[in-house]
C-alpha positions as CSV (number, residue, x, y, z in Angstrom):
1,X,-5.1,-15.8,-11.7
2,X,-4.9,-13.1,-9.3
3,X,-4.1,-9.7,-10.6
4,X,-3.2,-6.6,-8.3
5,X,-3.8,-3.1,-9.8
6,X,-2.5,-0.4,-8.0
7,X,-3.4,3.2,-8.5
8,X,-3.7,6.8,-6.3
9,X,0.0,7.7,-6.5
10,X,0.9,11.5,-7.7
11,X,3.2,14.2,-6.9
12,X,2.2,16.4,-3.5
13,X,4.1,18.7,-1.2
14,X,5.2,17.8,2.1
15,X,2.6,18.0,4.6
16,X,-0.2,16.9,1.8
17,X,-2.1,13.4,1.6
18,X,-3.1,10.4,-0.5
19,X,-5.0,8.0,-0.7
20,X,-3.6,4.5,-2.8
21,X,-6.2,1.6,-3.7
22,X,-5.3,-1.8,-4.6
23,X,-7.5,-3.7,-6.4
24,X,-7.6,-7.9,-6.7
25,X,-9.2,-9.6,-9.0
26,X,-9.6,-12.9,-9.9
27,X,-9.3,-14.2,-6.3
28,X,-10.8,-15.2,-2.8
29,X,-9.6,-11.9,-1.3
30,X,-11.1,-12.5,1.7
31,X,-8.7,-15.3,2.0
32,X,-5.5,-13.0,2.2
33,X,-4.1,-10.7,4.6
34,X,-2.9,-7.9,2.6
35,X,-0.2,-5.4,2.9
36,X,1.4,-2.4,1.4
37,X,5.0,-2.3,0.7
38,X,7.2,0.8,-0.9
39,X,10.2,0.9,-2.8
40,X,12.7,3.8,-2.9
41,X,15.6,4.1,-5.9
42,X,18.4,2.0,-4.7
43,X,16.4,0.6,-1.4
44,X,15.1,-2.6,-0.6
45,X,11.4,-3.1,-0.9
46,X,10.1,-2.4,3.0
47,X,6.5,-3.7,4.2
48,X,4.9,-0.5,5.6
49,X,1.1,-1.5,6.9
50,X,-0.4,-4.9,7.2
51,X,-3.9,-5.5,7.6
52,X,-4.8,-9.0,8.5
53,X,-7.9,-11.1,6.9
54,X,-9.8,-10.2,10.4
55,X,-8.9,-6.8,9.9
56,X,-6.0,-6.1,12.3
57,X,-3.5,-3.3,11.4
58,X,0.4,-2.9,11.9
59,X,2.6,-0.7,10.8
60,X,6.1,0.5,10.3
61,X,7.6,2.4,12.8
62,X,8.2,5.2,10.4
63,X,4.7,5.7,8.8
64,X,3.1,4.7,12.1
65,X,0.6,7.7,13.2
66,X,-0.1,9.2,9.7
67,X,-0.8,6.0,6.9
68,X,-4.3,3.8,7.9
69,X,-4.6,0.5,6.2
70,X,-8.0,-0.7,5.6
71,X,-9.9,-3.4,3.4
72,X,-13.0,-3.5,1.6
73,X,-13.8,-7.4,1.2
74,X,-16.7,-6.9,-0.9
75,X,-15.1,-4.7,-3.3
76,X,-11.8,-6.4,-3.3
77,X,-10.2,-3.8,-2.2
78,X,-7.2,-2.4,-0.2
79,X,-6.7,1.2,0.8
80,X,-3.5,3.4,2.3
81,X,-4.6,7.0,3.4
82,X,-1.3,8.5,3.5
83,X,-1.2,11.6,5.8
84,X,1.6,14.2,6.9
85,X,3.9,13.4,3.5
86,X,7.3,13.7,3.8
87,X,9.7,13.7,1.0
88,X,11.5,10.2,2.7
89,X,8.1,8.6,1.9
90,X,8.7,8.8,-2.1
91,X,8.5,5.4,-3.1
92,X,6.7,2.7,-5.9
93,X,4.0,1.6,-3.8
94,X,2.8,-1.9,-4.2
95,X,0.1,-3.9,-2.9
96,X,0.4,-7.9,-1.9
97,X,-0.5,-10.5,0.2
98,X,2.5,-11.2,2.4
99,X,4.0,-15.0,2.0
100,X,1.6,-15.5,-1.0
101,X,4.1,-15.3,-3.7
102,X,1.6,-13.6,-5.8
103,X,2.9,-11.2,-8.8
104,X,3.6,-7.8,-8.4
105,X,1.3,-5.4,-9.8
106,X,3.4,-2.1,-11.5
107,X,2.8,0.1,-8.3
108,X,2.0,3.1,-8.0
109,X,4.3,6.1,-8.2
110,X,4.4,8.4,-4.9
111,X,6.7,11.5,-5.0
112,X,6.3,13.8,-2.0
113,X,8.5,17.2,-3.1
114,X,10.0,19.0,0.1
């Protein structure tokens, strides 16, 4: 029923920026807090930015300062503007709703060459 598509990934130097969406469809996205997760080669899948259904942000301590979470409810829609790259941030970057046991979208790719 729900779907996530994630998209906005690429290659960029260290210092650059991104900016991933992730849309939902098929759902009461309202309903969900949402978060962004990332997956390095060999590393365990790590929440990085939550944004709640009131729209209340946390973040990792290590992308804390340069990523900003935000939601658009009435495009079902959540963003990660991804500032100050480093090359430890290259990841797959996914979108969810944390506890929901929704599927996985395919993630986005995000390489960050030093």
């Amino acid at each position: 029923q729900v779907q996530l598509v994630e998209s906005g990934g690429g290659l960029v130097q260290a210092g650059g920026s991104l900016r991933l969406s992730c849309a939902a469809s098929g759902s009461i996205f309202s309903a969900y807090a949402m978060g962004w997760y990332r997956q390095a080669p060999g590393k365990q899948r790590e929440l990085v930015a939550v944004i709640t259904k009131g729209g209340s942000t946390n973040y990792a301590d290590s992308v804390k300062g340069r990523f900003t979470i935000s939601r658009d409810n009435a495009k079902n829609t959540v963003y990660l503007q991804m500032n100050s790259l480093k090359p430890e941030d290259t990841a797959v970057y996914y979108c969810n709703a944390p506890g929901s046991n929704l599927a996985w979208g395919q993630g986005t790719q995000v390489t960050v060459s030093s």
